[in-house]
Every structure is written in C-alpha cells, then in structure tokens.
N, C-alpha and C positions, 0 to 999 in steps of 0.2 A: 342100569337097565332094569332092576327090582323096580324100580320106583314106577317106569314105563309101564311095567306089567300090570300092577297092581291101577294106577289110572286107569288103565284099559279095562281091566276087568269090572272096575265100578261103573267106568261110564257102560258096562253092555249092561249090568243089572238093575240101573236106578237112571233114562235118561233126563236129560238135563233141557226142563221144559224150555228154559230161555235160550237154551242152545235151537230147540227145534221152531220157536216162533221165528227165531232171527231169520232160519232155513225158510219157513215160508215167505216171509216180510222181503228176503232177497229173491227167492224166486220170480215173486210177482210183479218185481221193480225192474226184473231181466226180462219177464214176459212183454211190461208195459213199454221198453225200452223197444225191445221186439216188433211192436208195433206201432209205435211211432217212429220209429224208420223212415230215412227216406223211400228207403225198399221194403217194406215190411217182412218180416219172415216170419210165414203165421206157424210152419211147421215147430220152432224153435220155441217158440211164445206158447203152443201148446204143449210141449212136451215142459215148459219153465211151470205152465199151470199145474198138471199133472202132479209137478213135483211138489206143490205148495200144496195141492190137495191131498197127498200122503202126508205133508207136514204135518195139516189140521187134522187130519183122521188119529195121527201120531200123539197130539194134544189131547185130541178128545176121547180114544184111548186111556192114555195118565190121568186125565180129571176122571173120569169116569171108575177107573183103577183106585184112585184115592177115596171118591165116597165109600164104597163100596166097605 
C-alpha cells in the first residue's frame, strides 16, 4: 500500500501531460459520438466538451508552468 501512496502523491504534484491530453482527446470523441447519435444528446456532448476544455486549460497551464 506504500507504493499506492507514494504514486498518488506524485501524480497530485507533477501531472502527467499525456495522461491529460488522452482526457481531452476522449472527451471530444464521447462528445463527437454524442452527436452523431441517432438521437443526439447535446446536453452530454456539452458537458464531454466542457470536460476537454478543462483538459486544454490543464495543458496550457503545465506548458506555461515549464517556461516560466
């Protein structure tokens, strides 16, 4: 269970950019999914977008974190 702790704790201090582009790259693929529906469901598709636009902000965030 050390070993749990310790992952966790890295991943909150140093996130893990390819962990959060994948987050977007799926959200937008659940959104697009979303709406190409036979029924679309737009409420879903925006709250999928929502989520890929915290992703990007999360990215550009960390790049912005590094130049610095």
């Amino acid at each position: 269970m050390a070993a749990q702790s310790i992952g966790a704790h890295t991943a909150a201090t140093s996130p893990d950019p390819a962990h959060i582009l994948m987050q977007a790259v799926n959200s937008l693929e659940r959104a697009k999914a979303m709406l190409l529906a036979q029924y679309p469901m737009y409420g879903f598709a925006q709250q999928n977008l929502e989520a890929a636009q915290k992703a990007v902000a999360a990215l550009a965030a960390i790049d912005t974190g590094a130049v610095h």
